[in-house]
TIROVO-50811 format. One line per 10 residues: number of its first residue (from 1); their letters; for each residue x negated, y, z of C-alpha. Coordinates in steps of 0.1 Angstrom, whole numbers, plus 2048, in hexadecimal, padded with zeros to 3 digits. Layout:
N
NUM) a) X Y Z | ...
//
This chain:
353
1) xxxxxxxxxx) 800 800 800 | 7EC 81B 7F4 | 806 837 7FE | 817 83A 81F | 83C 831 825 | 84E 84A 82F | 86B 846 848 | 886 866 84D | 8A1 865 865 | 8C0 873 85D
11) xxxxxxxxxx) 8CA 882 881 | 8DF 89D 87A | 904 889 880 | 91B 895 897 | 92E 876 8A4 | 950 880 8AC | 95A 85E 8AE | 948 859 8CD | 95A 878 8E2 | 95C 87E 8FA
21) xxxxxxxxxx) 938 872 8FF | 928 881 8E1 | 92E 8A8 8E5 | 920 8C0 8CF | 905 8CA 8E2 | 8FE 8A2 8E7 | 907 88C 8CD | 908 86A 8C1 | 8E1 864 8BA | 8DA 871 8DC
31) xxxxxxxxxx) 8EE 857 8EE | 8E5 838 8FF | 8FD 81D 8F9 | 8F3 7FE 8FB | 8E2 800 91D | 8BA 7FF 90C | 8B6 823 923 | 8AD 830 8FD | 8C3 847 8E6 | 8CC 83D 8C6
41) xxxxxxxxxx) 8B2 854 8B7 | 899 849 8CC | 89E 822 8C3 | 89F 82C 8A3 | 87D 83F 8A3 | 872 81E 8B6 | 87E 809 89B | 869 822 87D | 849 827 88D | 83E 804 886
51) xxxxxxxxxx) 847 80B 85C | 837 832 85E | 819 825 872 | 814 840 889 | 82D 860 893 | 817 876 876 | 830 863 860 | 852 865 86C | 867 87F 860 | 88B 889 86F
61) xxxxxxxxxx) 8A5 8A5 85F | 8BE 8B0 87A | 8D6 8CD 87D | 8CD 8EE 88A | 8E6 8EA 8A8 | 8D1 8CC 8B7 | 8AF 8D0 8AB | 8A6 8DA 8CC | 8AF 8B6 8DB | 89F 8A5 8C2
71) xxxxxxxxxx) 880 8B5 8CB | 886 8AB 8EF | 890 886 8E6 | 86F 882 8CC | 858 894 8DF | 83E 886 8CB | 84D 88B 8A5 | 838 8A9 894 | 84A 8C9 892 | 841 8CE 86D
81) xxxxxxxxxx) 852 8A9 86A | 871 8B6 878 | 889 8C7 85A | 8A4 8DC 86D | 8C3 8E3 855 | 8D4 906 85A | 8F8 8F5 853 | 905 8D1 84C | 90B 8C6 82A | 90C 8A1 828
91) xxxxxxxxxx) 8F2 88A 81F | 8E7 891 7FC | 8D9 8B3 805 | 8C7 8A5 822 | 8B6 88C 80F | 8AF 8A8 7F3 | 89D 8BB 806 | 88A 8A4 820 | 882 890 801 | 875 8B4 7F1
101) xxxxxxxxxx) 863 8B8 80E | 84F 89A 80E | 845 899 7E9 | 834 8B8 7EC | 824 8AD 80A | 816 888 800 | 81D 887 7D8 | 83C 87B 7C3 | 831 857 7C6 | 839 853 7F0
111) xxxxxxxxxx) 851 83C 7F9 | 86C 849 80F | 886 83A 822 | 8A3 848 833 | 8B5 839 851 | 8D5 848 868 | 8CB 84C 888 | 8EB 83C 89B | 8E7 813 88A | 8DF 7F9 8A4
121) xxxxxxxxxx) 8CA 7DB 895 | 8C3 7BC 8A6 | 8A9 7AD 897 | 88D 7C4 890 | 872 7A8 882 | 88F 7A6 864 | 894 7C9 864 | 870 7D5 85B | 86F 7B3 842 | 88B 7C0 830
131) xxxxxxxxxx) 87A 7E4 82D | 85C 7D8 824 | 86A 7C4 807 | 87D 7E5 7FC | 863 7F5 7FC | 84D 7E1 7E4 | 86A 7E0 7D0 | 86D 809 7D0 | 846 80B 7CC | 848 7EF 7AA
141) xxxxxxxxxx) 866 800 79A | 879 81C 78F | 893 814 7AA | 8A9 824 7C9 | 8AC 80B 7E1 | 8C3 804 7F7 | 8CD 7EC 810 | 8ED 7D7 813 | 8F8 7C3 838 | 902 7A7 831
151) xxxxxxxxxx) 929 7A8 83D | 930 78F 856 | 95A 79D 853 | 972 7AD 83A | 969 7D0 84B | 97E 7EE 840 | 969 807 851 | 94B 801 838 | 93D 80C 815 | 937 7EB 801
161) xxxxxxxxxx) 91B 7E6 7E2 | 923 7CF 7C9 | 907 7B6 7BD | 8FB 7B9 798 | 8DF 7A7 787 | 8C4 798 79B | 8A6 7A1 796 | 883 794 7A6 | 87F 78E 7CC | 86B 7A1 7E1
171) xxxxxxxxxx) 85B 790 7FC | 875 774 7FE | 892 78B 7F8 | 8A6 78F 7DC | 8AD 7AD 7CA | 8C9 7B7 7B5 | 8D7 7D4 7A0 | 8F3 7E5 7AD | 913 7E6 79B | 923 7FC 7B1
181) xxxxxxxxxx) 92E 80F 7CF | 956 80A 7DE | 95B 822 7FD | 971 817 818 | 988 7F9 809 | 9A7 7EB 817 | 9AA 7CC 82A | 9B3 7BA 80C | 99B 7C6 7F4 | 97F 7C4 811
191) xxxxxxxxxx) 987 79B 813 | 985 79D 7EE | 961 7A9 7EE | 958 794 807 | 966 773 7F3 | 94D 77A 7D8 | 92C 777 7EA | 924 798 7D8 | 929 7B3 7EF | 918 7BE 80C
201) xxxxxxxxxx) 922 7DC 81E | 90F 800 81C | 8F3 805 839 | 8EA 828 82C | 8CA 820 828 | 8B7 828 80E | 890 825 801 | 881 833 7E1 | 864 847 7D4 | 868 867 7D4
211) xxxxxxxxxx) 863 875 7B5 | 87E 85A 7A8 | 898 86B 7BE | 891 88C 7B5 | 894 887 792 | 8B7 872 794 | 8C1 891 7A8 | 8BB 8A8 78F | 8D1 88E 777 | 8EA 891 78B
221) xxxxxxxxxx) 8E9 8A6 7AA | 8D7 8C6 79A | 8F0 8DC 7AD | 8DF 8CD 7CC | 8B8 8C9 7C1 | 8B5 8E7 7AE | 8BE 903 7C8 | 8A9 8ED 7E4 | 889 8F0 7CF | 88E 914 7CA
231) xxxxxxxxxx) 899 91F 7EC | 894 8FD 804 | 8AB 8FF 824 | 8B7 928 819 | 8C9 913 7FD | 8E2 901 819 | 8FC 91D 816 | 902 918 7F1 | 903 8F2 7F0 | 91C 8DE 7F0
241) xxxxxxxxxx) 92A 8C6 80C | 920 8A2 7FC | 914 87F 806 | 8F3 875 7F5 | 90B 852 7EB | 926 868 7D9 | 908 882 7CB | 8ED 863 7BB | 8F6 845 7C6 | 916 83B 7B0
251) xxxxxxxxxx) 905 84C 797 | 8E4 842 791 | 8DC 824 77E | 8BB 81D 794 | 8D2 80F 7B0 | 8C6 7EF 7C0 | 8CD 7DD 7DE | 8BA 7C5 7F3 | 8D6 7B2 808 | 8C7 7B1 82E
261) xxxxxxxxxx) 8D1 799 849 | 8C7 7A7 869 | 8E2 7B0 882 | 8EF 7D4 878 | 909 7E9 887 | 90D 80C 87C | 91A 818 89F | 93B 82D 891 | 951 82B 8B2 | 955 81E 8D2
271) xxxxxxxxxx) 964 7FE 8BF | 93C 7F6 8B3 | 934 7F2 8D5 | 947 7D5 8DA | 93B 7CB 8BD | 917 7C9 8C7 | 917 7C8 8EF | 935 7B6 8FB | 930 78F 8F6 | 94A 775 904
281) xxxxxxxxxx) 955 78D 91F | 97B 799 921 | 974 7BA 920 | 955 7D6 918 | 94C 7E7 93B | 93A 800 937 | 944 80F 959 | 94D 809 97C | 96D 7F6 970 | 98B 7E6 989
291) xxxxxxxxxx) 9A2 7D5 970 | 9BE 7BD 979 | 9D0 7AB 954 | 9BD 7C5 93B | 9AA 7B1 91F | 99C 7BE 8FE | 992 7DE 90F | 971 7F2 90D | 96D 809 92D | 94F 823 92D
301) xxxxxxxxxx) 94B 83A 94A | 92D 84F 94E | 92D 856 974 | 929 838 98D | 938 848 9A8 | 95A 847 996 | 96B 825 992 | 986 820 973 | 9A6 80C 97D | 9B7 7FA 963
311) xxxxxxxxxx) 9D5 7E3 966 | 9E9 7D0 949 | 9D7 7E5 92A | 9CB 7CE 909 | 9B4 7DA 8EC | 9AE 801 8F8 | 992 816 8F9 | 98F 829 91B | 970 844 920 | 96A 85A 93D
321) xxxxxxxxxx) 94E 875 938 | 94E 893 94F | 96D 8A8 947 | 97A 896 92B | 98E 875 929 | 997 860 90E | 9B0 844 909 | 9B4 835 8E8 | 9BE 814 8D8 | 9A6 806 8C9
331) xxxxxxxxxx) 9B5 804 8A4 | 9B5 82A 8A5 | 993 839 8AE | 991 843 890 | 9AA 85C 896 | 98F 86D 8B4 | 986 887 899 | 9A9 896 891 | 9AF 898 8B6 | 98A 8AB 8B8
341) xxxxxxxxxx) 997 8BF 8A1 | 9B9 8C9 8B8 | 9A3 8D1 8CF | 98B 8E9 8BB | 9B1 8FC 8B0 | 9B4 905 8D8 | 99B 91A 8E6 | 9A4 90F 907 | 99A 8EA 900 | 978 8F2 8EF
351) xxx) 967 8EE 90D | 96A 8CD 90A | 95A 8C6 8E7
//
């Protein structure tokens, strides 16, 4: 490998889904959640170092409005490897411009990958196995990689990437073209995919050289690319709000995708941590929980010298943080943003965002 990998971070997410735990001033990535005593952006920075080699390597793009914890969680991350944007505006122009960034730092030919900053993986020996072969295939070809989790259910809550022609392994895992991107399907169409064997679902990660990237994105994304070269971040006000899968990705034809099978979980609301942390266990407690005939139930409470008393509840979501309280079935977390939104309409409630 005669140029360095490069691995970014995309920590700029505001995980609403997670209220009232993640607040503005304390989002997602700088929870703890599954009891490690590390934030999500920590573990992930854990999980990179090992691909960038050493912290001169490692690059993260956050917002302005939680730059400042970023620093304090990364202590060690570079301040000139720390892109701050002035507003959000979706993933594409956050890969744009880190990916700018980089080329005119180490050259058009570095590798970059992106990763979110909220995933959980399990199994980090496949992880960086699965990375490694992406990136050989990035380095060999004129290609965009991406990688696809192998889906273990007919999720509805998932991007899926169709399977095209195989091309050659890399390491000893395959690699195919990808015939496209579906957003969000229904169940049907999600057990469908899955009936196949061709799908996987969309991790958000991605790995390519860089030059490769930037000239796809001035194919198809030059209302993105073009005011970034000429004003960098001072661009942000005139771009427009758009995910780097919607901006390149379903339009490229140098999409591949290496299907991965480590365990993945993209950590989207509280459901996920059932998902990951609960085992054979009636319910989640996350809390100093009393419960008498609740089942199905994940509990979070954030002090210890409060107790949360439950009787007769199935399948809910109950979170105590501070001043706020949520109770929720779990079908509808999803819905945690339009209330967030309620509550941004009153000015009396803001406080509690």
């Amino acid at each position: 490998m005669n140029k360095p990998l490069i691995p970014v971070i995309l920590a700029g997410g505001k995980g609403e889904r997670f209220w009232p735990l993640s607040r503005k001033q304390r989002p997602k990535q700088f929870l703890c959640l599954d009891g490690s005593g590390k934030s999500l952006l920590q573990a992930t920075a854990d999980r990179l170092l090992p691909l960038a080699g050493d912290w001169d390597k490692l690059w993260v793009i956050t917002s302005d409005r939680i730059a400042d914890g970023v620093k304090e969680q990364l202590p060690l991350l570079p301040t000139e490897n720390l892109l701050v944007e002035p507003e959000g505006r979706d993933t594409a122009p956050a890969v744009a411009w880190t990916t700018l960034e980089i080329s005119q730092r180490y050259g058009e030919e570095t590798a970059i990958a992106f990763f979110p900053s909220d995933h959980w993986i399990g199994d980090r020996p496949a992880f960086e196995k699965t990375i490694y072969a992406a990136t050989e295939l990035a380095r060999s070809a004129e290609a965009i990689v991406t990688l696809g989790i192998n889906p273990n259910y007919a999720s509805t809550g998932y991007g899926y990437i169709e399977q095209g022609e195989g091309i050659n392994n890399y390491g000893d895992l395959s690699a195919y073209k990808v015939s496209r991107f579906t957003e969000k399907p229904d169940r049907t169409t999600a057990e469908s995919f899955i009936s196949t064997g061709r799908y996987s679902w969309n991790s958000g990660m991605f790995i390519f050289r860089a030059g490769v990237v930037l000239e796809e994105l001035m194919r198809y994304a030059p209302q993105i690319i073009t005011p970034l070269k000429e004003k960098g971040s001072q661009a942000y006000s005139e771009l427009e709000k758009k995910s780097i899968d919607y901006a390149l990705m379903e339009k490229t034809q140098l999409a591949y995708v290496i299907p991965a099978d480590f365990d993945w979980d993209d950590l989207g609301d509280w459901n996920a941590l059932e998902r990951v942390l609960q085992g054979d266990k009636d319910n989640l407690e996350l809390a100093n929980h009393v419960g008498k005939d609740t089942k199905g139930t994940i509990i979070y409470g954030s002090d210890e010298g409060e107790v949360i008393v439950t009787i007769g509840l199935e399948d809910v979501v109950i979170v105590r943080d501070r001043n706020a309280t949520l109770i929720v079935k779990k079908n509808r977390t999803q819905e945690i943003k339009q209330v967030l939104k309620l509550l941004q309409a009153d000015p009396k409630q803001q406080k509690f965002l």
